[in-house]
Backbone atoms as SQL, in Angstrom:
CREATE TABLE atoms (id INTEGER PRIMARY KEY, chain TEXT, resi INTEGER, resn TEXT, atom TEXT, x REAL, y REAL, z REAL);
INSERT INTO atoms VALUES
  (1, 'A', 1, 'UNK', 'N', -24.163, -4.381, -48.255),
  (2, 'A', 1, 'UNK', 'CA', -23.843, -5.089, -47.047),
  (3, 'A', 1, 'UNK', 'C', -22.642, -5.987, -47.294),
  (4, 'A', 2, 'UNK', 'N', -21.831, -5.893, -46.055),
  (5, 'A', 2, 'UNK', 'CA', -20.317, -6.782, -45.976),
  (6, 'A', 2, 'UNK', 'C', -20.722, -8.157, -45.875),
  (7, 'A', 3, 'UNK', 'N', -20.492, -9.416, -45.900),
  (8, 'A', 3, 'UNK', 'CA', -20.276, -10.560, -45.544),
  (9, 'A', 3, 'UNK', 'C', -19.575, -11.303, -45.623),
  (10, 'A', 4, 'UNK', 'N', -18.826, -11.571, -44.672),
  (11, 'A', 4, 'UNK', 'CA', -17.767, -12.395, -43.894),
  (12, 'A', 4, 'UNK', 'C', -17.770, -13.809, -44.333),
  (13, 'A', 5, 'UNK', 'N', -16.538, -14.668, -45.278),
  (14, 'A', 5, 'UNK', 'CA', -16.306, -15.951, -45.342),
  (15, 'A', 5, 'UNK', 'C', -16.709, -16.828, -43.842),
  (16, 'A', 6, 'UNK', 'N', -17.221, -17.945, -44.490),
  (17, 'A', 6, 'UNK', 'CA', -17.555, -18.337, -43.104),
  (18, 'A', 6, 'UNK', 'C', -16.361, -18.835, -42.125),
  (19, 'A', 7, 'UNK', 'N', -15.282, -19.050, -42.894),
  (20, 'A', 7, 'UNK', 'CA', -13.990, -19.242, -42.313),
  (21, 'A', 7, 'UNK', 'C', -13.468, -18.366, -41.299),
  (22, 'A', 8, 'UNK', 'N', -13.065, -17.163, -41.627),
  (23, 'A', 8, 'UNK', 'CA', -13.071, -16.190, -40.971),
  (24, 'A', 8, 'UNK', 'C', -14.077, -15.407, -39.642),
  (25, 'A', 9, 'UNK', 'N', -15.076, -15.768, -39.718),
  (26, 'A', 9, 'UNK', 'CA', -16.022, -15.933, -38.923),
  (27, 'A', 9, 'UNK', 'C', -15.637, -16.458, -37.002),
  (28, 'A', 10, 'UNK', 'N', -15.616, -18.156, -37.242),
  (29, 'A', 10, 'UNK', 'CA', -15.077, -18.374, -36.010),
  (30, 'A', 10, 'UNK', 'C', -13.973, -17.521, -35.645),
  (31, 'A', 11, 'UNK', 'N', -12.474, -17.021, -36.485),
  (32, 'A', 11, 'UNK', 'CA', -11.330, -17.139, -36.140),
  (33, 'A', 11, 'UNK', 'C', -11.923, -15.539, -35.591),
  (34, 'A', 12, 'UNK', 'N', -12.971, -15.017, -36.317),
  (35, 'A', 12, 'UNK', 'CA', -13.000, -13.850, -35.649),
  (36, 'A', 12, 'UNK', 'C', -13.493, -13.400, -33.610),
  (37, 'A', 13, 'UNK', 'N', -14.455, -14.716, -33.781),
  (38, 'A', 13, 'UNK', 'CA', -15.289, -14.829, -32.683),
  (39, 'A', 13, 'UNK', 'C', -14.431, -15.306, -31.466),
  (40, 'A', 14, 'UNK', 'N', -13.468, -16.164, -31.971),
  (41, 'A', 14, 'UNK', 'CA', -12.043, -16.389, -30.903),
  (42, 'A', 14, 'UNK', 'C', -11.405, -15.634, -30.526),
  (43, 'A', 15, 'UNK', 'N', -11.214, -14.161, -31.802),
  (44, 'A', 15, 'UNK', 'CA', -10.019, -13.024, -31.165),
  (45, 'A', 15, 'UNK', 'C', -11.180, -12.413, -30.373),
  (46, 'A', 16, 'UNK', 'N', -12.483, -11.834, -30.558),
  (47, 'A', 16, 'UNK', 'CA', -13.206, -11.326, -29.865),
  (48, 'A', 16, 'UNK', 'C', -13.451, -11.567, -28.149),
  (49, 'A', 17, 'UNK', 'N', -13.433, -12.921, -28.539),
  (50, 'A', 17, 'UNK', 'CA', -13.937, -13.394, -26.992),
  (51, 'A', 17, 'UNK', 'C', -12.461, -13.098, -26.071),
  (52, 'A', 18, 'UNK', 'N', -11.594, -13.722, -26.450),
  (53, 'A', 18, 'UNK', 'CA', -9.792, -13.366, -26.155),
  (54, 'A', 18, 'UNK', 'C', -9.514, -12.441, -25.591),
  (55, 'A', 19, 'UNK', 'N', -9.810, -10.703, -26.286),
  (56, 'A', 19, 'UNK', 'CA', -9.955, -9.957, -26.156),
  (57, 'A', 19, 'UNK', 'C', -11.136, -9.451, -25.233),
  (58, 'A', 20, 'UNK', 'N', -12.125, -9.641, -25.234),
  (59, 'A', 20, 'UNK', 'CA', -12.995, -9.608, -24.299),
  (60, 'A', 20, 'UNK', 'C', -12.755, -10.288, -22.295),
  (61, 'A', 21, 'UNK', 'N', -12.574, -11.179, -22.308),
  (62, 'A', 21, 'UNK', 'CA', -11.630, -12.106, -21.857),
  (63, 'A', 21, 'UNK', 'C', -10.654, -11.146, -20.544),
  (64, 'A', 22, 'UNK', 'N', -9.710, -10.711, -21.599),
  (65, 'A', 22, 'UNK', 'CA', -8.317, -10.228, -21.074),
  (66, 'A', 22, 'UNK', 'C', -8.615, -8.835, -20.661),
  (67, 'A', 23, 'UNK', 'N', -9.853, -8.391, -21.138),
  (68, 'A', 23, 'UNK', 'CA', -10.397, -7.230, -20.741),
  (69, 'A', 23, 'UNK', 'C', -11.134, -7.442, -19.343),
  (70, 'A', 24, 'UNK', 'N', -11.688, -8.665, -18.868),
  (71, 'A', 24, 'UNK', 'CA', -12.508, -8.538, -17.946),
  (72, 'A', 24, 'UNK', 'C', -10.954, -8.921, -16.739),
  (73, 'A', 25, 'UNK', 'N', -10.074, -9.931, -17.255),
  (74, 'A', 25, 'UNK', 'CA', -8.804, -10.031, -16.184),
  (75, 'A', 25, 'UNK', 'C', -8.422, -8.933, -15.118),
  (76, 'A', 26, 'UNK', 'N', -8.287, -8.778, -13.818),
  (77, 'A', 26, 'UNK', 'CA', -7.682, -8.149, -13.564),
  (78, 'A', 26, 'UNK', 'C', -6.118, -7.530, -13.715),
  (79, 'A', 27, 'UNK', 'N', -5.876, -6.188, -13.310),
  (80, 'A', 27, 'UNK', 'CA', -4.175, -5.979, -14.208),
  (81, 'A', 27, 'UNK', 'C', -3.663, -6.048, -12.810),
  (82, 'A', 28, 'UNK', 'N', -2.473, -6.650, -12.676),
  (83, 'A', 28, 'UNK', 'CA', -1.315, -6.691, -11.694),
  (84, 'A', 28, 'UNK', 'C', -0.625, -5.336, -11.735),
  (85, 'A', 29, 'UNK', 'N', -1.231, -4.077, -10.885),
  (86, 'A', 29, 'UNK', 'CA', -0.659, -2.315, -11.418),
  (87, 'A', 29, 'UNK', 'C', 0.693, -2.720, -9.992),
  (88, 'A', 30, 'UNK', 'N', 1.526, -2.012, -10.667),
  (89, 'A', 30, 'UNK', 'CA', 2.249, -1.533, -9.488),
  (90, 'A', 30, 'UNK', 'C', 1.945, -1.347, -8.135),
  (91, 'A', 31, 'UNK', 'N', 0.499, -0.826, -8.314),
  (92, 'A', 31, 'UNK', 'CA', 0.414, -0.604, -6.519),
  (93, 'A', 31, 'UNK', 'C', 0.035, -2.204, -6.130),
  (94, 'A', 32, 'UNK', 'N', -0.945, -2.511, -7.121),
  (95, 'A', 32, 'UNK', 'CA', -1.031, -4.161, -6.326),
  (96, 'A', 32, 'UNK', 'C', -0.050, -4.958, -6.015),
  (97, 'A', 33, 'UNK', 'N', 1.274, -4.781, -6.658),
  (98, 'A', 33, 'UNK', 'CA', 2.523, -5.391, -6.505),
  (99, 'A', 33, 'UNK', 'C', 3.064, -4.850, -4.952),
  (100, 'A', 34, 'UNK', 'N', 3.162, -3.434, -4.924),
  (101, 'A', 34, 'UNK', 'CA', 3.626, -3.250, -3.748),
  (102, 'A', 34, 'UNK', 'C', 2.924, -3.500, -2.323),
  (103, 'A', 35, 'UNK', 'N', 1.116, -3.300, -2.685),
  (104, 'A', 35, 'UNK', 'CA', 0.206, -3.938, -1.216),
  (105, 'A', 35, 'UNK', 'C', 0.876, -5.039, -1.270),
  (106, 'A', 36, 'UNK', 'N', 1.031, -5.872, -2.313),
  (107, 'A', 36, 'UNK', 'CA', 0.702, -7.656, -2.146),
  (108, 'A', 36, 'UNK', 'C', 2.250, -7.782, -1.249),
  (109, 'A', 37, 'UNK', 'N', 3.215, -7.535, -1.463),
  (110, 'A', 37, 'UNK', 'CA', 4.531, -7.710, -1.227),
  (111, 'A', 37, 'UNK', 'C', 4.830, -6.930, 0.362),
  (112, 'A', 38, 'UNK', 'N', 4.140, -5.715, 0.498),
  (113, 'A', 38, 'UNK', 'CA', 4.200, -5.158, 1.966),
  (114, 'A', 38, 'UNK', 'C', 3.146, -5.960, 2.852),
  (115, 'A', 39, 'UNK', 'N', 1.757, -6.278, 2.085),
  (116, 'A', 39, 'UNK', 'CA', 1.029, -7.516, 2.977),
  (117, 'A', 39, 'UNK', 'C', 1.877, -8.618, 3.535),
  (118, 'A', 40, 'UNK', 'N', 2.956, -9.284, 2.919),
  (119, 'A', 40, 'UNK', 'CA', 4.019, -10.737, 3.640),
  (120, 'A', 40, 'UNK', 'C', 4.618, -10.003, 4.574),
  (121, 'A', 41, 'UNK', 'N', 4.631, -8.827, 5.064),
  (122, 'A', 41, 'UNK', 'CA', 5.556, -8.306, 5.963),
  (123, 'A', 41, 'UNK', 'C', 4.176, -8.231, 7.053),
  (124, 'A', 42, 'UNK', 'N', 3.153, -8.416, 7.053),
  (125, 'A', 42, 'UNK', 'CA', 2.220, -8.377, 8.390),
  (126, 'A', 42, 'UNK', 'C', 2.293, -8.868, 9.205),
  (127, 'A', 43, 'UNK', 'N', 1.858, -8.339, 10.362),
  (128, 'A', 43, 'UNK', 'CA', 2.439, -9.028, 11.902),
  (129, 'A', 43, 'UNK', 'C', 3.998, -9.559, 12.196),
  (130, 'A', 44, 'UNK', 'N', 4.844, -8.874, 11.695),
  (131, 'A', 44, 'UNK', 'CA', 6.074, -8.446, 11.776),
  (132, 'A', 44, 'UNK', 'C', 6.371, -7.192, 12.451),
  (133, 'A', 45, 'UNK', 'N', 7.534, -7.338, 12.988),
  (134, 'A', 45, 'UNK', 'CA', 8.396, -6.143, 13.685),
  (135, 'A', 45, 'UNK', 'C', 9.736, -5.676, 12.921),
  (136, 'A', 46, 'UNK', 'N', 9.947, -4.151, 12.538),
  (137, 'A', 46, 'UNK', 'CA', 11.301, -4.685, 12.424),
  (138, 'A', 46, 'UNK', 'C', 11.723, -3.275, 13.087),
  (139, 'A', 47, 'UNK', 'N', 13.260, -3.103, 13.618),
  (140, 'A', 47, 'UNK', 'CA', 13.804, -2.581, 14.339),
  (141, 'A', 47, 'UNK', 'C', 14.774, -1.786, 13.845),
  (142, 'A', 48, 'UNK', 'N', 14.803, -0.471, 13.458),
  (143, 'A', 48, 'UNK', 'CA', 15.625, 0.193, 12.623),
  (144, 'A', 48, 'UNK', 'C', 16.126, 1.363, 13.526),
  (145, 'A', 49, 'UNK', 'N', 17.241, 2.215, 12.451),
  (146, 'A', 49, 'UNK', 'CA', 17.984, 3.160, 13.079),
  (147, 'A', 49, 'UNK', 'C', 17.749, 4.429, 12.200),
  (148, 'A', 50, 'UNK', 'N', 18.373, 5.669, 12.842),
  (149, 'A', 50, 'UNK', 'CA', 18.265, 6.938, 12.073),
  (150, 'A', 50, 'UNK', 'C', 19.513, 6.997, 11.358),
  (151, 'A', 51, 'UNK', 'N', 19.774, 7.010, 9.879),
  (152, 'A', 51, 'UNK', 'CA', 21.291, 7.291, 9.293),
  (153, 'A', 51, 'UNK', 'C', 22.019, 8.393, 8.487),
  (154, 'A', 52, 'UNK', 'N', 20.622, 9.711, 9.609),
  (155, 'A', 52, 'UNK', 'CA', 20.904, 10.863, 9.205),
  (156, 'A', 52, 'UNK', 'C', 21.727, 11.713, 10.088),
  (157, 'A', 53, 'UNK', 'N', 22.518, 12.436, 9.151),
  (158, 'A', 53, 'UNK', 'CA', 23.518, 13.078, 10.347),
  (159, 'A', 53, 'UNK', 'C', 22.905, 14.757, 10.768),
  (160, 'A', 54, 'UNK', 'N', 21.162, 15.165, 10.303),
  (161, 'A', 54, 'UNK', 'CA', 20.755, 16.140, 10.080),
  (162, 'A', 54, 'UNK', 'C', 20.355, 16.405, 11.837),
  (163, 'A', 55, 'UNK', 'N', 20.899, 17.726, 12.371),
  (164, 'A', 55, 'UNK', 'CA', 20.508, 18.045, 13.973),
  (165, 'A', 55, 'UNK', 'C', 19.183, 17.984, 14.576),
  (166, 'A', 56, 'UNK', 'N', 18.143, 17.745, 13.716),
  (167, 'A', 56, 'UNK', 'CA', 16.657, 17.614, 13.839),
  (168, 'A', 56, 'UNK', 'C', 16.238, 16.248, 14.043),
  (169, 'A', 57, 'UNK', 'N', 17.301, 15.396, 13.527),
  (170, 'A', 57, 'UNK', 'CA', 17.274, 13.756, 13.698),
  (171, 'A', 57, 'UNK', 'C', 17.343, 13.427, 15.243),
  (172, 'A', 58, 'UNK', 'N', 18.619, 14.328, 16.022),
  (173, 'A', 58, 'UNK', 'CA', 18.769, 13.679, 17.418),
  (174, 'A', 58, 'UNK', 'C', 18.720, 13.523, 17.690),
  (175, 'A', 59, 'UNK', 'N', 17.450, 13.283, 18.812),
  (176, 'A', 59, 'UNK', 'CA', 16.369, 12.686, 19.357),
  (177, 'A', 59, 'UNK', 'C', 15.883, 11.324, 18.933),
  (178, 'A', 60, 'UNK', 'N', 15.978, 11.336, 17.965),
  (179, 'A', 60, 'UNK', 'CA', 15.741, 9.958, 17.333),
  (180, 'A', 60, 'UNK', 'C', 16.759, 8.688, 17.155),
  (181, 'A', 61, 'UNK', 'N', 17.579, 9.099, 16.618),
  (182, 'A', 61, 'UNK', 'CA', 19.097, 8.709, 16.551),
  (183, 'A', 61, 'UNK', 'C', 19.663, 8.493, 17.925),
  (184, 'A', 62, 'UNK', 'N', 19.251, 8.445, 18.847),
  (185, 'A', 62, 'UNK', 'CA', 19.428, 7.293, 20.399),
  (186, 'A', 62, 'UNK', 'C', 18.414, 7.234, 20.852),
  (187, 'A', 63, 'UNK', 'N', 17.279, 7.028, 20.135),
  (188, 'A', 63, 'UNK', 'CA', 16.301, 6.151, 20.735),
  (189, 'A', 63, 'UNK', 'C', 15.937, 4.719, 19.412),
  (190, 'A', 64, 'UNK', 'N', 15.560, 3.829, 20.275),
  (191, 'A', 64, 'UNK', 'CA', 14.869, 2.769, 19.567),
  (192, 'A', 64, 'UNK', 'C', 13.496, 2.879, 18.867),
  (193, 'A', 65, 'UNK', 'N', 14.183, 2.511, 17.551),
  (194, 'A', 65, 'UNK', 'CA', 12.658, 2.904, 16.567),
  (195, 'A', 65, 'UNK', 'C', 12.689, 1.155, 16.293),
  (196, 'A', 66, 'UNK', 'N', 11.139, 1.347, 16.222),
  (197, 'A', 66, 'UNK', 'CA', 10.295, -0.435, 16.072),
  (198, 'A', 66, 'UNK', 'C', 9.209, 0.112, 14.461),
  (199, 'A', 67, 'UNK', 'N', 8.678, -0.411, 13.445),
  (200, 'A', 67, 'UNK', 'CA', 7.836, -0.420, 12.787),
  (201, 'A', 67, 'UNK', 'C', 6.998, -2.369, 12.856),
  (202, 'A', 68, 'UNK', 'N', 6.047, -1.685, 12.879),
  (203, 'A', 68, 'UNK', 'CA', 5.066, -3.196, 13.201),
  (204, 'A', 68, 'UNK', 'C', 4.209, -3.088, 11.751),
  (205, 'A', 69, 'UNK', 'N', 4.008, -3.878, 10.737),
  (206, 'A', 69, 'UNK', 'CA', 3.004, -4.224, 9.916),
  (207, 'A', 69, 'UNK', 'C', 1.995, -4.518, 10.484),
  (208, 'A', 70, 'UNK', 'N', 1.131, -3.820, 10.269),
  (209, 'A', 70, 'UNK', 'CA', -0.310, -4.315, 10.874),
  (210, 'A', 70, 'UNK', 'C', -1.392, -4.276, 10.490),
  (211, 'A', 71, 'UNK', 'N', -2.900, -4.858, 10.405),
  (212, 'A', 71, 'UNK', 'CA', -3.854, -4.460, 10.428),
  (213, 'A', 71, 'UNK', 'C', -4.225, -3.798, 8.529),
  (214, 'A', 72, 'UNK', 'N', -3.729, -5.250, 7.800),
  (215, 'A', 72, 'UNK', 'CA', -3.148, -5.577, 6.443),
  (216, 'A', 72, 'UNK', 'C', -4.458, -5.996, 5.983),
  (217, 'A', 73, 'UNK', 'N', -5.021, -5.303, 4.619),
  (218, 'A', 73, 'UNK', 'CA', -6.196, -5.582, 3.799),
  (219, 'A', 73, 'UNK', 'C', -5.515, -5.291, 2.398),
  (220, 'A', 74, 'UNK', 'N', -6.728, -6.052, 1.755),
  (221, 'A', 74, 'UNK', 'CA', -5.692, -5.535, 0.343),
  (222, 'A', 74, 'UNK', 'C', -5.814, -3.820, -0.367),
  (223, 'A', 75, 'UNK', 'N', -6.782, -3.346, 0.408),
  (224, 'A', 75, 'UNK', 'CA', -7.094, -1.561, 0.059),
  (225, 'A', 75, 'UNK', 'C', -5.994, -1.107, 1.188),
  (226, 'A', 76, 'UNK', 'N', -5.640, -1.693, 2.492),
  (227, 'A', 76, 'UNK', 'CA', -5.266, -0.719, 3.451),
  (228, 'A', 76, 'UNK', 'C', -4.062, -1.619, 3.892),
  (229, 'A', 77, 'UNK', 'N', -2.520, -0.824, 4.833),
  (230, 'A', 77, 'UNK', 'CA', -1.771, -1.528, 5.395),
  (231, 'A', 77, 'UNK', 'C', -1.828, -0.370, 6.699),
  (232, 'A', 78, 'UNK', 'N', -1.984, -0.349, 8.202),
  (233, 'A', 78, 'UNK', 'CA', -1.658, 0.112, 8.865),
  (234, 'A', 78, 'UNK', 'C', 0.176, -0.270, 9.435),
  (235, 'A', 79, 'UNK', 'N', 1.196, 0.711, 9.998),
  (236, 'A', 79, 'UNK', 'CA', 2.244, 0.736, 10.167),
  (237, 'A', 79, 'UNK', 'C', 3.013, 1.047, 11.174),
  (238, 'A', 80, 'UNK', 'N', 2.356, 0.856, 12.771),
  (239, 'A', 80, 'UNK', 'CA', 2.632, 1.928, 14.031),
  (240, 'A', 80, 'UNK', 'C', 4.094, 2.211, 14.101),
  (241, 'A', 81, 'UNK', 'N', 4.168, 3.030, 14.319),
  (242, 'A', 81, 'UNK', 'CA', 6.301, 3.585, 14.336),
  (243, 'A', 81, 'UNK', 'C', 6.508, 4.171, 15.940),
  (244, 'A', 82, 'UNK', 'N', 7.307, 3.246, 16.605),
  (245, 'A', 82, 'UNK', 'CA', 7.412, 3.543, 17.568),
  (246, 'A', 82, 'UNK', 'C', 8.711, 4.344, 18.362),
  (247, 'A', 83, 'UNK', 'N', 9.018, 5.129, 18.355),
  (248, 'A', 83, 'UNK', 'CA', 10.091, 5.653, 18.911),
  (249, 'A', 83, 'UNK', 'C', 10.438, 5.657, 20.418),
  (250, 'A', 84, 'UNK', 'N', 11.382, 5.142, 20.976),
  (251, 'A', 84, 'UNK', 'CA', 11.337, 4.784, 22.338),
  (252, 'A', 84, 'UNK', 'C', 10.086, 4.742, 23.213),
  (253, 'A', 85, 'UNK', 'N', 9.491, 5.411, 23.865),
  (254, 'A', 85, 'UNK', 'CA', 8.443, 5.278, 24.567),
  (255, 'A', 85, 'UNK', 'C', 7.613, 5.579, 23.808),
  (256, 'A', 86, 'UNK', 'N', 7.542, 6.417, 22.749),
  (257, 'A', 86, 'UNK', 'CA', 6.464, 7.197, 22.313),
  (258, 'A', 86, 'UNK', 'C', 5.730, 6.817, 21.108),
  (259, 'A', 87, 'UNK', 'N', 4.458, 6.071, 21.257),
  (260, 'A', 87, 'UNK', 'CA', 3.783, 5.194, 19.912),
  (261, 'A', 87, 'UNK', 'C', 2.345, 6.218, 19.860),
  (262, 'A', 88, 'UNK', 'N', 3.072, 7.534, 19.261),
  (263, 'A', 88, 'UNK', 'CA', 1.904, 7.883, 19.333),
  (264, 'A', 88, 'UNK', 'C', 2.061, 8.010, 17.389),
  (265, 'A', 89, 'UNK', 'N', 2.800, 7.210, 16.627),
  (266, 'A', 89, 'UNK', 'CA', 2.854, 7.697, 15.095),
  (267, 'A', 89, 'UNK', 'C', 2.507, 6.071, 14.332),
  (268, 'A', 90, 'UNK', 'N', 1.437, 6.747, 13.455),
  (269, 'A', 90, 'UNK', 'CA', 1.308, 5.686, 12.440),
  (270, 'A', 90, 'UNK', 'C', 1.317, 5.958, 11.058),
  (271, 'A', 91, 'UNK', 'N', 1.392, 5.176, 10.111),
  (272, 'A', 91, 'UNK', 'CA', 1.679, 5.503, 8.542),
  (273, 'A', 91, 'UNK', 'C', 0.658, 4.558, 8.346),
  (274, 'A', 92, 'UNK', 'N', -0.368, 5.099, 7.711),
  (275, 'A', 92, 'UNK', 'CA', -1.448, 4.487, 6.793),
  (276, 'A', 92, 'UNK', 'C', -1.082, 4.259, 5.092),
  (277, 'A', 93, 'UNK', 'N', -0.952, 3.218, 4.815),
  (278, 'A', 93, 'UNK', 'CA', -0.841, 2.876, 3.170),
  (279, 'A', 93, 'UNK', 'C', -2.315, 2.616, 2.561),
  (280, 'A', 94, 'UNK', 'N', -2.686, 3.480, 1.996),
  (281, 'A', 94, 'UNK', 'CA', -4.039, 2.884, 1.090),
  (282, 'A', 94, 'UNK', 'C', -3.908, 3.191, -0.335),
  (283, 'A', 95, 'UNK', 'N', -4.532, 1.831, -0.711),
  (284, 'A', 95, 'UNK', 'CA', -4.700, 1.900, -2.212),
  (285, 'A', 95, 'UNK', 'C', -6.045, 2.307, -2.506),
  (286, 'A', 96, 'UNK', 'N', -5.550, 3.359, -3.888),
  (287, 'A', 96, 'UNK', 'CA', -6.730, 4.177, -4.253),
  (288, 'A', 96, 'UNK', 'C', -6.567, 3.664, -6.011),
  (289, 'A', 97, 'UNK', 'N', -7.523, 3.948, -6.691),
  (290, 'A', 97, 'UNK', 'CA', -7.709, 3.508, -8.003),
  (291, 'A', 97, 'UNK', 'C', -6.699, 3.426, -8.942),
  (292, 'A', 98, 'UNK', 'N', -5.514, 4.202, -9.053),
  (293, 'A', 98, 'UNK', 'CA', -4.207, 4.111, -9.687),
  (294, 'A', 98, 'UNK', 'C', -3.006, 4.781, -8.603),
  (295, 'A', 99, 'UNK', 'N', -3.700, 4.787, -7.543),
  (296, 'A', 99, 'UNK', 'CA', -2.144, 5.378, -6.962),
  (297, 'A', 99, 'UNK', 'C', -2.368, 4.697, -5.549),
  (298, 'A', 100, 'UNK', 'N', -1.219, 5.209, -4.706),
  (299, 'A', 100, 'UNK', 'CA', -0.788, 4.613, -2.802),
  (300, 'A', 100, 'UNK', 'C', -1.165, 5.959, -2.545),
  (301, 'A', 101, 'UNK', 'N', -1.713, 6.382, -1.033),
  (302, 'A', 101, 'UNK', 'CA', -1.784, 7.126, -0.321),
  (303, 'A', 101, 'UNK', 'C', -0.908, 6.852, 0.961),
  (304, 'A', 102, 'UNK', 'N', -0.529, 7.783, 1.482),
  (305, 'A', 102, 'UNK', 'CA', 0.473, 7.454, 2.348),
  (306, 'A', 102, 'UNK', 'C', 0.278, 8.846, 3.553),
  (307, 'A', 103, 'UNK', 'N', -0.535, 8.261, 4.732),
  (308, 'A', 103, 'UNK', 'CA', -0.669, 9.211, 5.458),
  (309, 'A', 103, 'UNK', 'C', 0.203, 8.893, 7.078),
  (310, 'A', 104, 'UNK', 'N', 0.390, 9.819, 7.651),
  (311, 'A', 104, 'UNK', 'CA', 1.294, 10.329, 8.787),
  (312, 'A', 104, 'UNK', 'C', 0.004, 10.569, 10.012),
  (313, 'A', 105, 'UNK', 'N', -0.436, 9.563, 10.969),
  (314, 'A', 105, 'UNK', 'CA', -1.255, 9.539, 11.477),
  (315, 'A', 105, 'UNK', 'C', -0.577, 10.017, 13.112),
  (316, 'A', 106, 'UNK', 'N', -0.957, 11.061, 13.527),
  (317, 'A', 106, 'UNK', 'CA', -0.811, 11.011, 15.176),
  (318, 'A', 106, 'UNK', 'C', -2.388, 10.673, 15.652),
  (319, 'A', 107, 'UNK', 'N', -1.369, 10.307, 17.206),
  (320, 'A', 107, 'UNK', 'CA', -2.653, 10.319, 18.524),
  (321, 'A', 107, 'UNK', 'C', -1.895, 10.819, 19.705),
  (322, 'A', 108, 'UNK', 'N', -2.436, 11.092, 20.645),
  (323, 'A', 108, 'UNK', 'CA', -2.059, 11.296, 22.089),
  (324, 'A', 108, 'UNK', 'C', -1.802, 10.032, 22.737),
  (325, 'A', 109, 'UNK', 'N', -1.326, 10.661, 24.042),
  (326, 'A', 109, 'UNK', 'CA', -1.395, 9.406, 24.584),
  (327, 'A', 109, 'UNK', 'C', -2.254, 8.350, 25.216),
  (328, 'A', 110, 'UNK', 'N', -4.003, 8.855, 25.446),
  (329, 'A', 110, 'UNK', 'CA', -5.006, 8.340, 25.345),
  (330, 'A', 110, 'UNK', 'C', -5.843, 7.993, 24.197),
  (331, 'A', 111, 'UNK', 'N', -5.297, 7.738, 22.856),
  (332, 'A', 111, 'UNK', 'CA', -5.401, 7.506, 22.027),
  (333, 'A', 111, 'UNK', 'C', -6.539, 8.512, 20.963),
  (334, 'A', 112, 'UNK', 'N', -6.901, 9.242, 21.832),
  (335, 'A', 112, 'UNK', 'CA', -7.432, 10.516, 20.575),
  (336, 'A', 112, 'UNK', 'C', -6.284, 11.350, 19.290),
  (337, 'A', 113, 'UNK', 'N', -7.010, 11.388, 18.257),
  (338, 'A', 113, 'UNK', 'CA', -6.170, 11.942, 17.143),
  (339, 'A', 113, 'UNK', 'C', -5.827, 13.114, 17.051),
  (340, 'A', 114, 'UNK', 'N', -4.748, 13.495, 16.887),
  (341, 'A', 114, 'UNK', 'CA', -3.689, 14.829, 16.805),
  (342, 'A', 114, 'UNK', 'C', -4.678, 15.427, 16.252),
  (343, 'A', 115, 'UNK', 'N', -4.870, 16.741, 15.958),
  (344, 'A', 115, 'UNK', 'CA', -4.961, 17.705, 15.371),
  (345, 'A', 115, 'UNK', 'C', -4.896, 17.502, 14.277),
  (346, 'A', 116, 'UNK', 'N', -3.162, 17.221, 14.099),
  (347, 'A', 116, 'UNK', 'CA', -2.475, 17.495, 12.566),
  (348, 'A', 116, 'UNK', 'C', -2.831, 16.430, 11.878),
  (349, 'A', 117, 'UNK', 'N', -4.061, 15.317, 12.024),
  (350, 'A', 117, 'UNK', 'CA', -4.167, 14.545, 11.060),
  (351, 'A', 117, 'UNK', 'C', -5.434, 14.926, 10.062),
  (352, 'A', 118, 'UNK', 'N', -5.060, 15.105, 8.854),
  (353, 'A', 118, 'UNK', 'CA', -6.003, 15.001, 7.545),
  (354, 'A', 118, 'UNK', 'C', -6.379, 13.724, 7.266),
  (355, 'A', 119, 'UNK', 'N', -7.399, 13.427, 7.698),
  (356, 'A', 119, 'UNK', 'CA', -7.889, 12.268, 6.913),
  (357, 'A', 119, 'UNK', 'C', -9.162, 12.341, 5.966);
């Protein structure tokens, strides 16, 4: 059997706990950086343009696009994207255990969900 100076002992029980410790800390991952930082943008508007010169853009590119932060948790950011009249598009941000999900949400205009949404 090993036995440990008693000196060594505490200094061991300090790195242990330390280590133990920094293990129970939560880690600041990238995605928490980016929820935490797109969360200060909640209940905000901001008002952007199309700066593509691609022929599928057109439609878009003279109309007024709005994005609203909204409806901000620290798992979820909802994002409604509004294109001139038409708010039928949202972008869901969710955080999942090491990564962002990033979904493309339709509805109609009575607010039932497109088809094309996978959720």
């Amino acid at each position: 059997m090993f036995a440990l100076p008693r000196r060594y002992v505490g200094i061991l029980c300090i790195g242990l706990s330390a280590m133990l410790l920094s293990a129970c800390q939560p880690k600041n991952t990238p995605q928490d950086h980016f929820m935490t930082q797109l969360a200060k943008h909640c209940g905000k508007a901001y008002v952007g343009q199309v700066v593509s010169d691609n022929l599928q853009d057109t439609a878009w590119a003279s109309s007024r696009i709005i994005m609203h932060v909204r409806n901000c948790s620290a798992q979820q950011i909802e994002i409604p994207l509004h294109v001139g009249d038409d708010r039928s598009r949202t972008w869901v941000i969710t955080r999942l255990d090491d990564q962002l999900s990033l979904q493309h949400v339709h509805v109609h205009e009575d607010g039932s969900p497109d088809e094309s949404n996978r959720r």
